[in-house]
C-alpha positions in Angstrom: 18.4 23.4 -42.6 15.7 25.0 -40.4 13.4 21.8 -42.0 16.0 19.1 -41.4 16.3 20.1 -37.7 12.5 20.1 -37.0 12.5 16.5 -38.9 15.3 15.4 -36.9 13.2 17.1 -33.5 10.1 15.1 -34.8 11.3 11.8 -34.9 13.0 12.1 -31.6 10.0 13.0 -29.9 7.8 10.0 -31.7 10.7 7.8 -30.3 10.4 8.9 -27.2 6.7 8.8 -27.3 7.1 5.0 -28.3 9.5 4.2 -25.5 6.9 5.3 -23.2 4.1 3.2 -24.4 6.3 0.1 -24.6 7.3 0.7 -21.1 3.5 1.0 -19.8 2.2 -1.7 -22.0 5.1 -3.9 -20.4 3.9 -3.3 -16.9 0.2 -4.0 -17.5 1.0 -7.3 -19.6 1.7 -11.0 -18.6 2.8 -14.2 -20.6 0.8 -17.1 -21.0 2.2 -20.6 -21.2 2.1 -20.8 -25.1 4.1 -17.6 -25.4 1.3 -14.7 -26.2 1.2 -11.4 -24.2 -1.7 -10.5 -22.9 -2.7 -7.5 -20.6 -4.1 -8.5 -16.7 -7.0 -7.6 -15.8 -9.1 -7.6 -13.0 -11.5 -10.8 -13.0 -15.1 -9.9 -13.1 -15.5 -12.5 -10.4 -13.7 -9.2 -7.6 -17.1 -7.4 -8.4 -19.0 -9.7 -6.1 -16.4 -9.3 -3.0 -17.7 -7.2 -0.2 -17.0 -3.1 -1.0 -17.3 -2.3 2.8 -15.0 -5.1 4.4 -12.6 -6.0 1.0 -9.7 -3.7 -1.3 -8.6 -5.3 -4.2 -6.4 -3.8 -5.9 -4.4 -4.9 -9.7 -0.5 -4.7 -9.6 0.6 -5.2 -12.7 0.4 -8.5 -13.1 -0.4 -9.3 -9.6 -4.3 -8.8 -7.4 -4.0 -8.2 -4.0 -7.1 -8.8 -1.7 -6.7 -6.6 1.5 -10.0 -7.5 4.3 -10.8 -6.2 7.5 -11.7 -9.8 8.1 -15.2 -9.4 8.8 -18.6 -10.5 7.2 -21.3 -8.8 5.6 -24.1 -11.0 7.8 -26.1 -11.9 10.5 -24.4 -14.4 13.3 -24.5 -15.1 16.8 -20.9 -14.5 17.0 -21.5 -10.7 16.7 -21.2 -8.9 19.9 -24.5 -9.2 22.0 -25.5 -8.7 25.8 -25.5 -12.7 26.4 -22.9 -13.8 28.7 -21.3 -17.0 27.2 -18.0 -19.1 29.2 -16.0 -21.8 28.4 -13.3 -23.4 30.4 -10.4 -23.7 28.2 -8.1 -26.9 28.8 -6.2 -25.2 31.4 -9.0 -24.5 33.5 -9.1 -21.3 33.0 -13.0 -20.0 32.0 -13.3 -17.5 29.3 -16.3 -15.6 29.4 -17.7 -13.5 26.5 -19.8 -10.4 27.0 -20.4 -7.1 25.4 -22.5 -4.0 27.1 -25.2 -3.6 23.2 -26.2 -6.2 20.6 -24.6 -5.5 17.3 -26.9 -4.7 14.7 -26.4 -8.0 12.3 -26.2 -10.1 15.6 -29.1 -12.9 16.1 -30.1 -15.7 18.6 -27.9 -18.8 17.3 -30.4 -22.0 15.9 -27.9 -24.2 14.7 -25.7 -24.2 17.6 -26.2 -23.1 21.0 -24.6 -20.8 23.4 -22.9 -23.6 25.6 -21.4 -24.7 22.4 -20.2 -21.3 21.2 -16.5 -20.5 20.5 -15.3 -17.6 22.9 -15.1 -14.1 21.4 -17.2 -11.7 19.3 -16.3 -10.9 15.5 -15.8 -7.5 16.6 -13.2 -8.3 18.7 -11.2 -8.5 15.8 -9.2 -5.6 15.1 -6.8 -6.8 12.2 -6.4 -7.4 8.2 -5.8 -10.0 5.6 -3.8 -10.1 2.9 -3.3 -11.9 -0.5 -1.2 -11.5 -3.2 -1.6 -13.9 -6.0 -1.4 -14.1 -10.4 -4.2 -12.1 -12.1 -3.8 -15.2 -14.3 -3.2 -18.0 -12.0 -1.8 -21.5 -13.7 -1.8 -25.2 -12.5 1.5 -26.4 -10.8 3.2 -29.4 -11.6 2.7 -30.9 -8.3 -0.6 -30.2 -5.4 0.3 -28.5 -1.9 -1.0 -29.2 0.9 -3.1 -26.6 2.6 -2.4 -25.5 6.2 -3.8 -24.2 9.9 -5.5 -21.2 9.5 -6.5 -19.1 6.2 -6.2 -20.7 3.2 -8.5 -17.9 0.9 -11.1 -15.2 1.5 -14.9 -15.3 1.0 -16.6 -12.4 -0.8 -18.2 -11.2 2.3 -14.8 -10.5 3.5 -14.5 -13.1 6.0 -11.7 -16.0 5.9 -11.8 -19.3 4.4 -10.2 -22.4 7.2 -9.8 -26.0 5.6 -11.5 -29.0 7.1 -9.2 -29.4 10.7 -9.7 -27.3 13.8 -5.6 -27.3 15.0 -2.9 -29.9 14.6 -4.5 -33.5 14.0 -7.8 -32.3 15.3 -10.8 -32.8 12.9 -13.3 -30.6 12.7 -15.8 -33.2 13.9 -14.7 -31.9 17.4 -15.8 -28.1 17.1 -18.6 -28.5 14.4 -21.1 -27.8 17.4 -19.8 -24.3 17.7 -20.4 -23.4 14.1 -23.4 -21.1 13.6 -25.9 -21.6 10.6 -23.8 -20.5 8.1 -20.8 -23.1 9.6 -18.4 -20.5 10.8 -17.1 -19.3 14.2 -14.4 -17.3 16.0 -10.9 -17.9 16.8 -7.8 -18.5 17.1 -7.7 -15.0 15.3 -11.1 -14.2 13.7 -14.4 -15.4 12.5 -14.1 -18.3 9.8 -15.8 -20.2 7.3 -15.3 -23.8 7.5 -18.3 -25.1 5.6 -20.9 -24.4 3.2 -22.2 -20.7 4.2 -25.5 -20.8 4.2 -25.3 -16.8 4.5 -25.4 -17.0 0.9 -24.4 -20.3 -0.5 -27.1 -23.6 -0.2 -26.9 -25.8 -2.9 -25.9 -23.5 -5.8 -23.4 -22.1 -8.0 -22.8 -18.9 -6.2 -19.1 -17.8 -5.6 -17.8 -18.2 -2.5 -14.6 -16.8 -2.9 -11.0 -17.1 -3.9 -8.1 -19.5 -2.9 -4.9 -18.8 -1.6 -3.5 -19.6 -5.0 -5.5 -17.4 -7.0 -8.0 -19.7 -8.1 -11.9 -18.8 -7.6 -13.8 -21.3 -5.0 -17.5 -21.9 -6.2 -20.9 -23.6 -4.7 -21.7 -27.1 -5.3 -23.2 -26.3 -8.7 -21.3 -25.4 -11.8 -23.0 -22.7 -13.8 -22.0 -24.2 -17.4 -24.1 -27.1 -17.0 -26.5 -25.7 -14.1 -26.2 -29.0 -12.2 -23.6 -30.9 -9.9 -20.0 -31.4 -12.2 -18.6 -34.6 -12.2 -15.4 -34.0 -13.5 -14.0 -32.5 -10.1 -10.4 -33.5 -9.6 -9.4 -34.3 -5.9 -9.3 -30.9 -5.0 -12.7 -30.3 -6.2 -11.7 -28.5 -9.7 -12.3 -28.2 -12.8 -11.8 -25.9 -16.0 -15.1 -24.6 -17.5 -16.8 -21.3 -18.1 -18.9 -19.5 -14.8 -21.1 -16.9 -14.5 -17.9 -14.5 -14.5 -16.2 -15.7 -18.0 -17.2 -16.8 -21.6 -13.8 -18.2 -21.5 -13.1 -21.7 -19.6 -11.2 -21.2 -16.8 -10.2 -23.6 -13.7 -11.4 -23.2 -10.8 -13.0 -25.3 -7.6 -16.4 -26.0 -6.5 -17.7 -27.0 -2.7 -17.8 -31.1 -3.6 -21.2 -32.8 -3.2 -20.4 -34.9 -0.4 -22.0 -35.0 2.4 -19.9 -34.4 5.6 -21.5 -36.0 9.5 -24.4 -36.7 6.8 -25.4 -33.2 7.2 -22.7 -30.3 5.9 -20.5 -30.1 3.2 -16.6 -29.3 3.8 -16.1 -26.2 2.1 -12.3 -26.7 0.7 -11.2 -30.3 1.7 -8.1 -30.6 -0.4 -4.9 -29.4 -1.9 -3.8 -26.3 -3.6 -3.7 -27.4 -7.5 -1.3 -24.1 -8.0 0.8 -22.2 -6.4 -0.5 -20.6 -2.9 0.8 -17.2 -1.3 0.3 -16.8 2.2 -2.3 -14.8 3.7 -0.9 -12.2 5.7 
């Protein structure tokens, strides 16, 4: 009897045991299109994001990129003892000075302090946010991107699309950009254009895309030259430097923009986009 009941005790406990592991395994797994379960995990493409300025963090099935919204490089954006004004539409002149020069700020050479937006990066006291698949699919239909952040670079900073506010191209403001085509406002210092920080006419990665797919430089690293099977959007599915396993994702296209830049993310999303908080 005494045998049957430590049997019977046995088995309970293995079920139990079981139970448990079913339940973690079903937290850490996700479903791909043709049925198979697979675990998430966290793209080796997140070990190239800033440690200092980015948290990213795996949710079960999810990734969530948290910033402080600044970048990991020089710019003349960073507070400095120069006194810079602009008179904003209204007439009313904003003027931009700080009492030290911040460690990673420099003299601007691509565009000049007449041109400058108003505001420091530092002035920025916020976060960003994004949520998104760890295993992000193509939707049936493209949306268009919006005002303001549509992704996050790997320095930390945010990634704006080609327009500088409602029906305004950014032909207007691309005089304010500094060498590596970003610059402050409405809320914080953005990318807009190819950064030259740590992007010229390569393959690096530049960051990720509000719907969960990985933004690259104007090179693919599969064939180490330009691709030219880019959809609209600028995407394609190969391997990168990050996977063994082809994957889509988008590049900076090859064209030149004012015969001297190239647009960083000119199209739509090709999945399904989460807002940046």
């Amino acid at each position: 009897m005494k045998n049957v009941f430590k049997l019977s005790i046995l088995i309970l406990a293995i079920g139990v045991i079981f139970v448990s592991c079913s339940d973690d395994d079903a937290a850490t797994t996700s479903t791909t299109t043709a049925g198979e379960v697979t675990a998430a995990t966290l793209h080796n493409a997140f070990s190239e994001f800033n440690a200092a300025n980015t948290i990213i963090t795996l949710n079960g099935t999810n990734v969530t990129i948290q910033t402080n919204g600044l970048p990991d490089h020089t710019s003349p954006y960073w507070s400095n003892t120069v006194s810079r004004s602009l008179v904003g539409p209204q007439g009313v002149t904003f003027t931009t000075v700080s009492n030290a020069d911040h460690p990673l700020w420099v003299e601007p050479t691509v565009t000049s302090y007449d041109q400058m937006a108003p505001g420091n990066i530092d002035d920025f006291n916020g976060s960003y946010s994004l949520t998104v698949s760890a295993n992000p699919q193509l939707a049936s239909s493209s949306t268009a991107t919006g005002l303001g952040a549509i992704g996050i670079s790997i320095s930390g900073s945010v990634i704006y699309n080609d327009e500088e506010g409602p029906n305004v191209p950014l032909d207007n403001a691309v005089g304010s950009l500094d060498y590596t085509a970003a610059h402050t406002g409405p809320q914080s210092y953005h990318y807009h254009l190819e950064p030259k920080a740590w992007s010229n006419d390569d393959e690096a990665l530049i960051g990720i895309i509000a719907d969960g797919f990985f933004l690259y430089g104007r090179k693919c690293n599969a064939t180490g030259t330009y691709p030219t099977d880019l959809d609209a959007s600028g995407g394609h599915t190969s391997t990168t430097q990050h996977t063994t396993t082809a994957e889509y994702h988008y590049h900076i296209q090859n064209e030149l923009y004012l015969n001297a830049y190239y647009i960083l993310f000119p199209g739509d999303y090709q999945g399904t986009p989460s807002n940046i908080l």
